[in-house]
Backbone bond lengths (Angstrom), bond angles and torsions (degrees), N, CA, C in turn:
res aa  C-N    CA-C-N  psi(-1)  N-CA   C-N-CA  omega(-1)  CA-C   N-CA-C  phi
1 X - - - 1.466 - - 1.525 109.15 -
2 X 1.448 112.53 133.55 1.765 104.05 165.04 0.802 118.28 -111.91
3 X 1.385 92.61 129.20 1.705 118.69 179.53 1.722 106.12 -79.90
4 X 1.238 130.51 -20.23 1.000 145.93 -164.05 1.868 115.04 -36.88
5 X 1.546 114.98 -23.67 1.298 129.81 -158.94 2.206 94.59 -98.29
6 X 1.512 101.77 -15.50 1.186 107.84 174.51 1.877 106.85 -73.80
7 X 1.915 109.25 136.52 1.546 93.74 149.41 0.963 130.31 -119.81
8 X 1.170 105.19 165.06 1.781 109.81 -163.72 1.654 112.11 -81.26
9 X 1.142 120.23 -10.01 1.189 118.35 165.78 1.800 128.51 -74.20
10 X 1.560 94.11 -34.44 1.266 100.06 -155.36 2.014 93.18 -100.49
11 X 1.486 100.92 -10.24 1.643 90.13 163.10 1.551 123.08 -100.00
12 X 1.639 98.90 18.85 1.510 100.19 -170.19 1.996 85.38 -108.26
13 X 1.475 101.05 -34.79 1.393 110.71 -178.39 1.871 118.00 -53.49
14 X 1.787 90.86 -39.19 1.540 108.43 -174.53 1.838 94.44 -71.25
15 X 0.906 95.72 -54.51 2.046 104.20 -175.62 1.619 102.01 -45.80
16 X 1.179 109.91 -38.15 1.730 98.56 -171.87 1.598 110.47 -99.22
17 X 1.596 124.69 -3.03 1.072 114.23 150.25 2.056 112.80 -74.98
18 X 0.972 115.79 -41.91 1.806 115.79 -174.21 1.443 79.99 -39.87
19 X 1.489 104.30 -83.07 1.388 102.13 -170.14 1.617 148.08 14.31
20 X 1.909 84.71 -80.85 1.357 96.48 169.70 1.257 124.08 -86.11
21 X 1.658 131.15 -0.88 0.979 120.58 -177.41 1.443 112.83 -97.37
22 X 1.853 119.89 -4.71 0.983 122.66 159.10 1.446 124.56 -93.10
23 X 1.059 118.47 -2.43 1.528 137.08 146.75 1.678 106.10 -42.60
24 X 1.544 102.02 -87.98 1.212 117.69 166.79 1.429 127.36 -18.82
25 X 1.417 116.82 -78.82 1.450 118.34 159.27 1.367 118.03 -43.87
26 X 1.039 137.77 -63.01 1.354 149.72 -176.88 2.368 91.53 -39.07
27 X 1.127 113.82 -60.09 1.594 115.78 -165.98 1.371 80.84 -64.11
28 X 1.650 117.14 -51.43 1.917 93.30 -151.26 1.589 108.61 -74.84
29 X 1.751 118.13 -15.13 1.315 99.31 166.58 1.648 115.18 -72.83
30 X 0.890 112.17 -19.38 1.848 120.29 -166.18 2.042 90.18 -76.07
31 X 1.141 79.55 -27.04 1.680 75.38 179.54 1.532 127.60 -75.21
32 X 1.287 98.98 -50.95 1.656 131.34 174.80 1.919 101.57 -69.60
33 X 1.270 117.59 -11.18 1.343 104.74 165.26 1.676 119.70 -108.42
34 X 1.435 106.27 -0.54 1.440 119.12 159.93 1.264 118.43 -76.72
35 X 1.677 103.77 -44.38 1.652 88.56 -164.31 1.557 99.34 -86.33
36 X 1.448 134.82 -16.82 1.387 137.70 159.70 1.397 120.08 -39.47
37 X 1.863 107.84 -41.59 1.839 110.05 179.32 1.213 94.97 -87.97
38 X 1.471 140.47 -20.58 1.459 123.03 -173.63 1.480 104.61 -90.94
39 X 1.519 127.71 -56.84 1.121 109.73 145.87 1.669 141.73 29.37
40 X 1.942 100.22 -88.91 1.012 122.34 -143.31 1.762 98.10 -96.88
41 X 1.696 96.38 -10.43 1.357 121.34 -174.13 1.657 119.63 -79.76
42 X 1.305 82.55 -24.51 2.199 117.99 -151.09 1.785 86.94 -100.03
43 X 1.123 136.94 -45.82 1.279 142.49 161.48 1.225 128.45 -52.95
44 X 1.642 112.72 -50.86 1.478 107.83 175.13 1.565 123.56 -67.05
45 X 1.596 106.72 -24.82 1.362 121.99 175.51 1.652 111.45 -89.45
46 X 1.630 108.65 -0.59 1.770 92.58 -177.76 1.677 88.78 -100.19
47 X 1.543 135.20 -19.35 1.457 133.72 -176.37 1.761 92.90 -81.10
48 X 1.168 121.05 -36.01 1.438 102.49 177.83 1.374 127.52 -76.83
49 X 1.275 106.24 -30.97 1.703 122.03 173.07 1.937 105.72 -68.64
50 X 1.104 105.53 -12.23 1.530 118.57 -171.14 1.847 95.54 -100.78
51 X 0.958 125.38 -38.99 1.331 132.58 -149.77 2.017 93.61 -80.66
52 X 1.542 97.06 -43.10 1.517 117.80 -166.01 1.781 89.26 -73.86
53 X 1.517 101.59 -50.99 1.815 99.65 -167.22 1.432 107.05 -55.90
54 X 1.686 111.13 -54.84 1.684 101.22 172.39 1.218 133.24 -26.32
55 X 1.878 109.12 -51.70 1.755 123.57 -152.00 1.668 98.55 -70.06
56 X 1.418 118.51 -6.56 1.105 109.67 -161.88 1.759 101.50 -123.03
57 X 1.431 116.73 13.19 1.385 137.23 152.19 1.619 124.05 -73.15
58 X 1.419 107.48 176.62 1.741 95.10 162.21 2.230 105.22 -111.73
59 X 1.619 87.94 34.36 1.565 85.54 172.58 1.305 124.06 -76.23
60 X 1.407 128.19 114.14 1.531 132.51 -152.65 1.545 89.60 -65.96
61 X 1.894 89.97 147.56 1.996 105.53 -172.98 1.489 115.48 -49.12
62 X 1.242 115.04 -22.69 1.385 125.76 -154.38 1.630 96.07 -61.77
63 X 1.523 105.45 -73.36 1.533 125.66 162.98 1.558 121.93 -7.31
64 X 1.552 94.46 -79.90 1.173 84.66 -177.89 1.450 168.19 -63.21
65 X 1.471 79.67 -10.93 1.877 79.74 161.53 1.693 120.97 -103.45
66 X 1.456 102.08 7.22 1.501 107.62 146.80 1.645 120.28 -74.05
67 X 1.138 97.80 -50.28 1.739 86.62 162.14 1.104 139.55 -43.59
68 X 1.208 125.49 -41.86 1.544 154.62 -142.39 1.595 102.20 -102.11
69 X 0.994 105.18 -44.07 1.909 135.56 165.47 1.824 105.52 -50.15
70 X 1.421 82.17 -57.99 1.735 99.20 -165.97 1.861 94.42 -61.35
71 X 1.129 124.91 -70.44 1.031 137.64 -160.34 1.744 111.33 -54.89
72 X 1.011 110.50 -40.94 1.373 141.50 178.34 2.088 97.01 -48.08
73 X 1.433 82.57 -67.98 1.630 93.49 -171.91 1.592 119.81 -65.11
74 X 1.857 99.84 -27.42 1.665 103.26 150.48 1.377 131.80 -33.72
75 X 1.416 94.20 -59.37 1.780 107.50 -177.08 1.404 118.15 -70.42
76 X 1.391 102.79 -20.90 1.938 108.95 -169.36 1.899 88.43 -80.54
77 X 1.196 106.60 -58.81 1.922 111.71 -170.57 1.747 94.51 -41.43
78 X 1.704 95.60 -50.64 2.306 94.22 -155.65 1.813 82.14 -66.54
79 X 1.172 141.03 -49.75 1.361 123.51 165.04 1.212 119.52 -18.00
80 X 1.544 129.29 -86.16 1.335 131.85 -133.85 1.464 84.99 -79.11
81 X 1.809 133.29 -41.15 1.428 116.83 177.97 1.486 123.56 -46.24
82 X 1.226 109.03 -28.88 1.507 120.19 -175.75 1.609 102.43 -81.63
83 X 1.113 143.24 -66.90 1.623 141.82 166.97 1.773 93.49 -20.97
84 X 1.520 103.95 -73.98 1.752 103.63 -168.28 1.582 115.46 -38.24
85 X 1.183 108.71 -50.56 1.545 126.30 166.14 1.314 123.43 -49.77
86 X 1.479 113.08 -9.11 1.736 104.31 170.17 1.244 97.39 -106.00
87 X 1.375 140.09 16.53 1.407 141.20 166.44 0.991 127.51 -109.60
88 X 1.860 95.52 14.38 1.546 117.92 174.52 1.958 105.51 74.49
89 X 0.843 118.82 -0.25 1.728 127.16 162.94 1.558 103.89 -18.42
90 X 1.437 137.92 90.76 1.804 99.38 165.59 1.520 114.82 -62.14
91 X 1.822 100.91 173.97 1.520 104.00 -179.41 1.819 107.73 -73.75
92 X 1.199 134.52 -38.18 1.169 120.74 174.22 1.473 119.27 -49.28
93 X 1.091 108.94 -36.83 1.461 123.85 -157.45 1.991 95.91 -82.26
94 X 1.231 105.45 -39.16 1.596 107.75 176.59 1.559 104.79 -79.85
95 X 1.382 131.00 -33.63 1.825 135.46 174.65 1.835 75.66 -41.22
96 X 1.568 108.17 -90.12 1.473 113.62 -166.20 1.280 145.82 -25.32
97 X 1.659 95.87 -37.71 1.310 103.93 161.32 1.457 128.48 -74.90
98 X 1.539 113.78 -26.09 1.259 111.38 -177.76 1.738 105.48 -96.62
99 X 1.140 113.84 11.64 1.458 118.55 166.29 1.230 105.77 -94.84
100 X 1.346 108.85 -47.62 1.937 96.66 158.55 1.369 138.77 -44.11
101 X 1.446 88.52 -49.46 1.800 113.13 172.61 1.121 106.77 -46.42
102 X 1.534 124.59 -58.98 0.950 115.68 -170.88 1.742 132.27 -81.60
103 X 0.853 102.20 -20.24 1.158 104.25 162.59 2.280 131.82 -66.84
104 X 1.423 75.10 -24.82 1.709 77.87 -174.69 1.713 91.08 -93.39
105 X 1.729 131.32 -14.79 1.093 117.71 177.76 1.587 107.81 -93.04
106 X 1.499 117.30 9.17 1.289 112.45 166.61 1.584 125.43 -107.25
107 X 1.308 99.26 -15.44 1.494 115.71 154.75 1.493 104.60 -64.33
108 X 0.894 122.20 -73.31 1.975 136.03 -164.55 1.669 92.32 -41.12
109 X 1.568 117.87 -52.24 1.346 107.90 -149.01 1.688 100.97 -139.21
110 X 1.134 94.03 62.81 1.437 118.37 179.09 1.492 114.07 -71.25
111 X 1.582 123.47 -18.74 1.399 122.41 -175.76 1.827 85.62 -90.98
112 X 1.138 115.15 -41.68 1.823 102.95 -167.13 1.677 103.91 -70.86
113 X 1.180 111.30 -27.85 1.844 103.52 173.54 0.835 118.42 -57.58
114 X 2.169 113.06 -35.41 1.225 117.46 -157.67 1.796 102.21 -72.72
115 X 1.291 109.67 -32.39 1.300 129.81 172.43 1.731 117.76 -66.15
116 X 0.270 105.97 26.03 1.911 117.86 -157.43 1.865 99.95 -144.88
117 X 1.338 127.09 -43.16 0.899 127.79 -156.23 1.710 91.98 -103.22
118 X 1.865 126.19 -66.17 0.912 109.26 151.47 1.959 140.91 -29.19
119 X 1.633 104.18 -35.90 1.567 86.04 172.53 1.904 111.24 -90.35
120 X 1.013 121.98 11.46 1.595 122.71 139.26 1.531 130.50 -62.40
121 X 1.414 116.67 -45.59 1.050 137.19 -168.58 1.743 101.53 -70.36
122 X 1.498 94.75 -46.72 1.878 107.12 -179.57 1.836 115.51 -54.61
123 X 1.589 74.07 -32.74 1.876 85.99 -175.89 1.413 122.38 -79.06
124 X 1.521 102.67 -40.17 1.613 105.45 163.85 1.085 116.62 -68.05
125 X 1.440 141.93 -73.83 1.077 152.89 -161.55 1.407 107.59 -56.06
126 X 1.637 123.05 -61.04 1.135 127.29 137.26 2.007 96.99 88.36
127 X 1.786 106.35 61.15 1.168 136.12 146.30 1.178 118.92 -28.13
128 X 1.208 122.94 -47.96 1.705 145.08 -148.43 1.478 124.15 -146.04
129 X 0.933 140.49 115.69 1.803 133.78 163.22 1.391 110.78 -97.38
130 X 1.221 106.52 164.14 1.421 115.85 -175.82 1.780 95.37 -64.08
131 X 1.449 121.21 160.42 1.390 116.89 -175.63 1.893 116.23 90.31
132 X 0.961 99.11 -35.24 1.336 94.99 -175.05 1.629 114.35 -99.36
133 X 1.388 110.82 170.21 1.353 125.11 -149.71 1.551 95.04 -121.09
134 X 1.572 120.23 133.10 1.476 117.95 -160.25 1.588 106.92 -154.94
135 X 1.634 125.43 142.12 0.988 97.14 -173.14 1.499 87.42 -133.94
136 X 1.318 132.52 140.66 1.260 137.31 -152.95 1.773 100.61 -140.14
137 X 1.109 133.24 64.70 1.055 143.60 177.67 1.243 144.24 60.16
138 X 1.600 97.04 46.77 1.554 134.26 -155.84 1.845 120.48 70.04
139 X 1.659 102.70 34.33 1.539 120.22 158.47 1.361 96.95 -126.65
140 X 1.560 109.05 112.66 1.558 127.70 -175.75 1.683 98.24 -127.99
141 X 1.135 89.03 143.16 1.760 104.79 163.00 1.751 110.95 174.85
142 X 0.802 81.43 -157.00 1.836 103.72 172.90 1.684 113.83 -106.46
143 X 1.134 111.38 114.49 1.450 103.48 163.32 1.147 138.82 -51.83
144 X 1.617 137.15 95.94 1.344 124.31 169.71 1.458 114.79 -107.80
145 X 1.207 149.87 22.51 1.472 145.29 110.72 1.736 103.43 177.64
146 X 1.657 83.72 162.61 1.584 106.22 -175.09 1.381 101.86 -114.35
147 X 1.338 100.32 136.62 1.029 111.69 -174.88 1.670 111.00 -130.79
148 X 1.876 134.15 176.87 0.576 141.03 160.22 1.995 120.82 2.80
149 X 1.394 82.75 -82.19 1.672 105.32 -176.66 1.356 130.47 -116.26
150 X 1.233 103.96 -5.07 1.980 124.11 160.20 0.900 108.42 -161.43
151 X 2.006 108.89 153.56 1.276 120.81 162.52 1.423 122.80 -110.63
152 X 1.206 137.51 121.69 1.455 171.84 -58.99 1.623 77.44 -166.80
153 X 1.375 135.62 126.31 1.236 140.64 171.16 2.210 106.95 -147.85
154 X 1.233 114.36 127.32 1.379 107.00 158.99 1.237 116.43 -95.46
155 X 1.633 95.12 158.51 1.696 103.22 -165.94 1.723 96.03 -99.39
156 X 1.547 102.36 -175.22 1.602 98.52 -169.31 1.539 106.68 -69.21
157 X 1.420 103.92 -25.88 1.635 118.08 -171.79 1.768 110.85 -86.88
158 X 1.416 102.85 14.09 1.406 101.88 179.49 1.646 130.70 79.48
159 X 1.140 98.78 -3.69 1.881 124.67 -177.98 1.896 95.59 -63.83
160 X 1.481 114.78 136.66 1.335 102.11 169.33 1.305 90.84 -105.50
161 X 1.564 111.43 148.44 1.676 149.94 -154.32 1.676 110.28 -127.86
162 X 1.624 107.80 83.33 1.886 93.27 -177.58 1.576 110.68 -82.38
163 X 0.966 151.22 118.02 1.358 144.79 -179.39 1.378 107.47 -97.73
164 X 1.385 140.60 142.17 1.280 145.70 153.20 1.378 108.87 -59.77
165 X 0.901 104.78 145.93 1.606 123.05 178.45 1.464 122.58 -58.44
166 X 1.278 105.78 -69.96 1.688 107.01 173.08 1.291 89.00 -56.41
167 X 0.962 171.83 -56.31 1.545 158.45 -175.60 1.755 105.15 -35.37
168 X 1.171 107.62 -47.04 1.490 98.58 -159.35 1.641 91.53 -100.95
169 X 1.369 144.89 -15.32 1.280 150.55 136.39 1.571 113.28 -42.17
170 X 0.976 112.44 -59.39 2.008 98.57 -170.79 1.569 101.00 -81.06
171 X 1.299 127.94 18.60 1.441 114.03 -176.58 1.695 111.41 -122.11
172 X 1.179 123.96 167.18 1.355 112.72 176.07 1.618 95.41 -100.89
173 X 1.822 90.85 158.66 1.947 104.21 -150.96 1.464 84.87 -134.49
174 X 1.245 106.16 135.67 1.338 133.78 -158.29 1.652 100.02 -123.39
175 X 1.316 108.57 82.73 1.858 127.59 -173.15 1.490 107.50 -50.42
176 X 1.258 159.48 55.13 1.947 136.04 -162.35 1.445 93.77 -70.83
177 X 1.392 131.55 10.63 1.486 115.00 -165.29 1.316 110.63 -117.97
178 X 1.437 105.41 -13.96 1.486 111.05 -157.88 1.403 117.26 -81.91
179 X 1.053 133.24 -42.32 1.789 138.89 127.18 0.812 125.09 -40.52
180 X 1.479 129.23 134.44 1.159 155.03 145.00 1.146 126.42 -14.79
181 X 1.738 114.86 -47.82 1.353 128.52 -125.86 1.281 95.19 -142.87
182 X 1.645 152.78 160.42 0.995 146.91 148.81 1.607 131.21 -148.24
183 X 1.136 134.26 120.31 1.661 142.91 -172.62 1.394 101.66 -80.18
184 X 1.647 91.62 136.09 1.716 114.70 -168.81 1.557 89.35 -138.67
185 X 1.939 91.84 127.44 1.547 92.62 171.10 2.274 100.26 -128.31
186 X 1.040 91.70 126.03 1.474 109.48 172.46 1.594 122.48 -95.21
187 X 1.168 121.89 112.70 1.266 93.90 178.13 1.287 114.25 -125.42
188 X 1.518 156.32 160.20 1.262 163.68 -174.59 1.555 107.52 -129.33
189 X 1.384 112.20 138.93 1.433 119.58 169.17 1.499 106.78 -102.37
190 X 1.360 108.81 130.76 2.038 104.80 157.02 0.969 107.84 -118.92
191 X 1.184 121.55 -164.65 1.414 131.21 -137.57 1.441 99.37 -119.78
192 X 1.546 141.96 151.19 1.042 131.01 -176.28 1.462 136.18 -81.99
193 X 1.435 107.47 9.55 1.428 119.66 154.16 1.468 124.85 -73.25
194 X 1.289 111.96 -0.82 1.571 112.87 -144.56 1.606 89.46 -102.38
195 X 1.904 95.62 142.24 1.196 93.02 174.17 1.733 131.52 -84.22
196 X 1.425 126.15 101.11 0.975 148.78 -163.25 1.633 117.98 -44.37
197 X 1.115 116.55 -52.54 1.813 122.22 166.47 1.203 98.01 -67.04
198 X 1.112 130.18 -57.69 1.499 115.62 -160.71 1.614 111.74 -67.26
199 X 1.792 126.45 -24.52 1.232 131.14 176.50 1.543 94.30 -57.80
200 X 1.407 103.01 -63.89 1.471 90.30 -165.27 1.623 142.20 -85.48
201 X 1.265 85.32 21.77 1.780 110.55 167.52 1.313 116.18 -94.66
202 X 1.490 104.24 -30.63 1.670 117.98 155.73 1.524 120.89 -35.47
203 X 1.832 82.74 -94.92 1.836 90.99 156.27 1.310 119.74 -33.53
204 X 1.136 125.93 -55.25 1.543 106.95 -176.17 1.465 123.64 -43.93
205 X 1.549 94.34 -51.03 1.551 110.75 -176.33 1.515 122.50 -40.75
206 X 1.722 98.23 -35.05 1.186 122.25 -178.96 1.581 120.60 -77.32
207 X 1.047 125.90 -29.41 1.579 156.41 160.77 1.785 88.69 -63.31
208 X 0.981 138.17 -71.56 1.642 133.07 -154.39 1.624 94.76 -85.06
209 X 1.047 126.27 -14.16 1.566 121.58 153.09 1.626 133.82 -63.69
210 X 1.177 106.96 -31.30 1.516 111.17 -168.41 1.763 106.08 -95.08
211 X 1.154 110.66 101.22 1.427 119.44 162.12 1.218 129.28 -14.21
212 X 1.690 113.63 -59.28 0.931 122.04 -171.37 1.359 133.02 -79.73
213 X 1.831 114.38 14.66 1.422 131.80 169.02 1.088 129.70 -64.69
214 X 1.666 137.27 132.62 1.245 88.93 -176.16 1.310 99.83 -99.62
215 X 1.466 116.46 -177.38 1.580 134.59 -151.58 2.220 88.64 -74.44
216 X 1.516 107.68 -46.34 1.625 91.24 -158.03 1.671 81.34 -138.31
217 X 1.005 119.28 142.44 1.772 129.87 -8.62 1.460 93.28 -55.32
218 X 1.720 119.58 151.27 1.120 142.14 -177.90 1.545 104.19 -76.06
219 X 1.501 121.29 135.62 1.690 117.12 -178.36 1.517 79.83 -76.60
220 X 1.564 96.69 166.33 1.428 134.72 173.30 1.636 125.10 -142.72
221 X 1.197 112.39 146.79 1.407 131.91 157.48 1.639 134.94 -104.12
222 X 1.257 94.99 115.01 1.841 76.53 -173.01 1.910 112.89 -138.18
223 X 0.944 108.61 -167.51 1.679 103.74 150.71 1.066 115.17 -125.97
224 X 1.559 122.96 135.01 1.362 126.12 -172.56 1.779 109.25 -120.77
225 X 1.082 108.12 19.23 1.622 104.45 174.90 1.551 118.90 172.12
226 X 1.306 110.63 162.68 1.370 105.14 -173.80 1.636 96.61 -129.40
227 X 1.385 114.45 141.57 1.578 110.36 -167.23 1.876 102.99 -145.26
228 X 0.609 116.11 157.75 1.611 141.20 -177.53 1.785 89.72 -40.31
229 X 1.032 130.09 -54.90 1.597 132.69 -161.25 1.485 99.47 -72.57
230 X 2.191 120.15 -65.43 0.899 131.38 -168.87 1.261 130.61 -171.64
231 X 1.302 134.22 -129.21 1.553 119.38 175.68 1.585 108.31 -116.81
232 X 1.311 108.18 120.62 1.911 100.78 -159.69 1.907 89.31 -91.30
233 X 1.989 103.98 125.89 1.344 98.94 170.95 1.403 99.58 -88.53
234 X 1.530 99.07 178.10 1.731 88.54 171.58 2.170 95.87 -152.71
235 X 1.283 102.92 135.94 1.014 122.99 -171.19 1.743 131.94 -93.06
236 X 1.451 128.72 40.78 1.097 111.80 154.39 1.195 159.44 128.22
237 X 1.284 151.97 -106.94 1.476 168.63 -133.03 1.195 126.26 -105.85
238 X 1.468 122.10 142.46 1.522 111.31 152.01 1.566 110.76 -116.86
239 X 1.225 105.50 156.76 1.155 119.48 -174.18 1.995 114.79 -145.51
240 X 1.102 105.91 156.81 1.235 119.92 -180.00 1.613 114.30 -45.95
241 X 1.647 133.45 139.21 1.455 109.67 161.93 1.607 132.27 -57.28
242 X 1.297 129.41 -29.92 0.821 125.48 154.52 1.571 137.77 -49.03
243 X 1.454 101.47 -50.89 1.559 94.02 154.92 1.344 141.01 -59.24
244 X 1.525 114.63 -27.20 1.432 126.82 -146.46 1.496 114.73 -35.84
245 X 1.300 87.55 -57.34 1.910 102.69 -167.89 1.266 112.98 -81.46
246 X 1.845 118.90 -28.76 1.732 101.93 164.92 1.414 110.57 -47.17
247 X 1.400 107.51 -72.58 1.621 120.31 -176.02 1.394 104.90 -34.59
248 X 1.496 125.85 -55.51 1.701 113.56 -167.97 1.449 108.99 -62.84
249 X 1.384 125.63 -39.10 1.623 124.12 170.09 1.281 132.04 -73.95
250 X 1.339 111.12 0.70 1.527 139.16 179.83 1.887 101.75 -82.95
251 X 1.233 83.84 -60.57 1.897 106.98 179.98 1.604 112.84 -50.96
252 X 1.556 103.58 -67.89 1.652 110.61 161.54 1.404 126.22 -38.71
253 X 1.616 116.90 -36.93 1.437 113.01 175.05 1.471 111.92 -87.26
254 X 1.118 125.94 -11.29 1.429 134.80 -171.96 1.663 104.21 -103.04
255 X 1.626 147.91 -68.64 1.127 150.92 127.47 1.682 110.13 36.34
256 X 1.107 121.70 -67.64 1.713 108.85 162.55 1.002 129.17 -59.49
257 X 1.510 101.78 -59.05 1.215 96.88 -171.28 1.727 130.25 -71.67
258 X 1.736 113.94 -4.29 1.170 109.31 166.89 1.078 122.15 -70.33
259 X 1.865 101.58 -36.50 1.835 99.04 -179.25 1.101 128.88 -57.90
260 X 1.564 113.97 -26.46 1.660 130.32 -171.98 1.512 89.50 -71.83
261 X 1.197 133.14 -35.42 1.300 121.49 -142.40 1.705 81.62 -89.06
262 X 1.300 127.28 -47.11 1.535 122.56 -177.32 1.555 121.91 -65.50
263 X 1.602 97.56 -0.56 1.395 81.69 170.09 1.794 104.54 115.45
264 X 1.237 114.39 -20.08 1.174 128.70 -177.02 1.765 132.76 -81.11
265 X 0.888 137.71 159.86 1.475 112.03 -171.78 1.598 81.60 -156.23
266 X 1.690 114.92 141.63 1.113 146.33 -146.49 1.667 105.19 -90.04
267 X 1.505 136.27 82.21 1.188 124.64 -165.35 1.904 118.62 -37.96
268 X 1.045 112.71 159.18 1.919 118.70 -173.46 1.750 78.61 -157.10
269 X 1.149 68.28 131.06 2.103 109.47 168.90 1.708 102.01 -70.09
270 X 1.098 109.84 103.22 1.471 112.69 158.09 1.664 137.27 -110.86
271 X 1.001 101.74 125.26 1.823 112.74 -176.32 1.393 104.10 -89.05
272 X 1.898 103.83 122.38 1.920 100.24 176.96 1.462 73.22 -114.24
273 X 1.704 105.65 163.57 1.578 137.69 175.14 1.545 107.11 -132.64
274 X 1.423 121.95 101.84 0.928 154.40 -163.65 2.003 86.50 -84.57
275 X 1.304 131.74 113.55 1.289 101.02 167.27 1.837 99.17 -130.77
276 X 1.146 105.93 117.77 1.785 114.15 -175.59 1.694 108.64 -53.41
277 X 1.450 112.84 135.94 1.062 128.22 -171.29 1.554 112.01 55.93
278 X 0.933 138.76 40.08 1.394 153.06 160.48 1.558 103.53 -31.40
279 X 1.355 106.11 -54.90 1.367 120.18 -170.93 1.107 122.24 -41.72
280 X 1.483 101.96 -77.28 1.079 118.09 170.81 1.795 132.66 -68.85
281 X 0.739 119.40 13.17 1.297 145.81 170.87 1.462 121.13 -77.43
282 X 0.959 126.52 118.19 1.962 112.65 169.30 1.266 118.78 -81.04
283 X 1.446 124.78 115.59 1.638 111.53 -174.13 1.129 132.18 93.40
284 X 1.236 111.28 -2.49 1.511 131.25 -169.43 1.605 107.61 -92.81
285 X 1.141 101.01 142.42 2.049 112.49 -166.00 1.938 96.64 -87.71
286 X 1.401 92.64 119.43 1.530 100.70 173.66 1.355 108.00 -56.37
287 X 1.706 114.88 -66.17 1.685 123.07 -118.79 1.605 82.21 -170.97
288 X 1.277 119.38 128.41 1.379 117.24 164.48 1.982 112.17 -159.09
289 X 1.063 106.96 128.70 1.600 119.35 -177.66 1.411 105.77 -77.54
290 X 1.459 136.91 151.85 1.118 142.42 174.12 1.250 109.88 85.19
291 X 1.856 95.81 -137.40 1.484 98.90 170.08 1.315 119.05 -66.65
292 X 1.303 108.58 162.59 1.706 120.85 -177.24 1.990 107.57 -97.13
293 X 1.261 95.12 107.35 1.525 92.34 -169.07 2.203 108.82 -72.50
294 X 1.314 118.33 166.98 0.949 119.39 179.09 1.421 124.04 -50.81
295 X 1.152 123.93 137.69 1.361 114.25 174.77 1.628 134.04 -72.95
296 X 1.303 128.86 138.85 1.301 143.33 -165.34 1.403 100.07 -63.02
297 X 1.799 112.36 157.56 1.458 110.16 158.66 1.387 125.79 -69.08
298 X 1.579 114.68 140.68 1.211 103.75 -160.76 1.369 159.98 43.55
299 X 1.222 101.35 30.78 1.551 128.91 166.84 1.667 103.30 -107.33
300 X 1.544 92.66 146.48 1.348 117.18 -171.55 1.285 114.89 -65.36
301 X 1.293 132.70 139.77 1.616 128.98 -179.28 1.357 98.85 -51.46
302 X 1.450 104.97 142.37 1.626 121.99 -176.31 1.748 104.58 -82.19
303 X 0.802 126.49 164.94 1.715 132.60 178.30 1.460 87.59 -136.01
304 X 1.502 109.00 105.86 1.896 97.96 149.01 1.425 127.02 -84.08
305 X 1.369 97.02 155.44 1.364 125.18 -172.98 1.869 118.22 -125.31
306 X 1.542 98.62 123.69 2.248 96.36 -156.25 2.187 67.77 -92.10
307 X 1.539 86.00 142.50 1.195 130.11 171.46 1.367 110.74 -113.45
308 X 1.883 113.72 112.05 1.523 96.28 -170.80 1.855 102.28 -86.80
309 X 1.411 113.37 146.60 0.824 121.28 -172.02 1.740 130.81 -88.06
């Protein structure tokens, strides 16, 4: 073959441009992967240096690790423009691309924007603070922070709970923290022998005992219904959030035993079983309380009958 039409200058000339232009590339990637780890380095430490500067503000908890987030993602974006830029990228030309970018990454991931935009909305508007206890449409916990794209909630059992945002945005949120103050109603059924003023002079007694009531709105005792078993009282109070739940488990353990003591006895649901020809039957179940046991051979289907108790 002749090579003869080749020159030797201009393939020694071509060889020492490859050369340097893989030289070249070779530094500006070596470059663009420095300032990417420093970067990515320079961010995690400007949201933490931000996180520390807040705690020592009066910027409510909620905030701040939306801030810290925000700022964070500043430094990662002025990053990746700077990498593009050692590949000679102009800045118009990178605006464009990331106006592109963004748009096809807001199409693609339209549920995480939606989330992104709702946990702004959470922060301004600001439903919830960190600390408080919330129940958002059978997602309950305690708030321990919102962030970007979920909020971080503990459960009563200590379980951590991440919820998405538009989750806790499109739902109605049920505050237990946001007041001060909170109304507790208890109620007990007795039985219809029971003497009725005197139960609830009991209860009362029991209501003007507990410290931790507060004075107004005034606790109460009353009867609020009449039911198949007996006469349902119902008991009452407001009390402080902090107290709420001693006092309500205080009440529950105390609640019988006052009524018994007035004289009262606590209605129970009873089932009678009427079963025809019982009598005459061998083996066959007269009369039975509770559960309804299996039926005998040859005895007649039972018909129950509620016995108020």
């Amino acid at each position: 073959m002749d090579l003869n039409f080749l020159d030797a200058n201009k393939l020694e000339a071509g060889w020492a441009y490859l050369v340097q232009f893989a030289i070249n590339q070779g530094m500006n990637c070596l470059a663009a992967i420095l300032i990417l780890l420093a970067g990515w380095w320079l961010s995690a430490r400007v949201a933490s240096a931000a996180r520390r500067a807040l705690g020592r503000t009066h910027v409510d908890e909620t905030m701040r690790p939306l801030l810290a987030n925000a700022l964070q993602w500043m430094v990662r974006v002025l990053t990746i423009v700077l990498v593009l830029s050692q590949f000679g990228v102009q800045t118009a030309s990178i605006i464009a691309m990331l106006g592109a970018a963004g748009l096809a990454i807001g199409l693609a991931l339209q549920g995480t924007l939606q989330n992104i935009a709702a946990g702004i909305m959470l922060v301004l508007l600001r439903p919830f603070r960190v600390g408080q206890y919330i129940d958002a449409q059978g997602v309950a916990g305690t708030v321990r922070e919102t962030g970007l794209f979920m909020t971080e909630l503990t459960t009563f059992d200590g379980v951590c709970l991440r919820v998405p945002n538009g989750k806790l945005w499109g739902s109605a949120i049920t505050n237990y923290s946001e007041n001060a103050t909170r109304r507790a109603d208890i109620e007990a059924t007795v039985t219809f022998d029971s003497d009725v003023q005197r139960s609830l002079e009991a209860l009362r007694g029991m209501l003007a005992s507990e410290p931790r009531l507060l004075s107004e709105p005034r606790p109460e005792a009353m009867v609020v219904n009449y039911t198949q078993q007996g006469i349902t009282l119902n008991v009452r109070y407001w009390a402080s959030n902090d107290d709420y739940w001693n006092v309500r488990f205080a009440f529950y353990e105390r609640i019988k035993q006052v009524l018994e003591q007035a004289g009262s006895k606590l209605a129970v649901p009873i089932q009678e079983l009427h079963v025809p020809g019982a009598g005459s039957v061998p083996g066959a179940v007269k009369v039975s309380d509770g559960a309804a046991p299996a039926r005998t051979a040859g005895a007649a289907p039972r018909q129950p009958v509620q016995r108020l108790g």
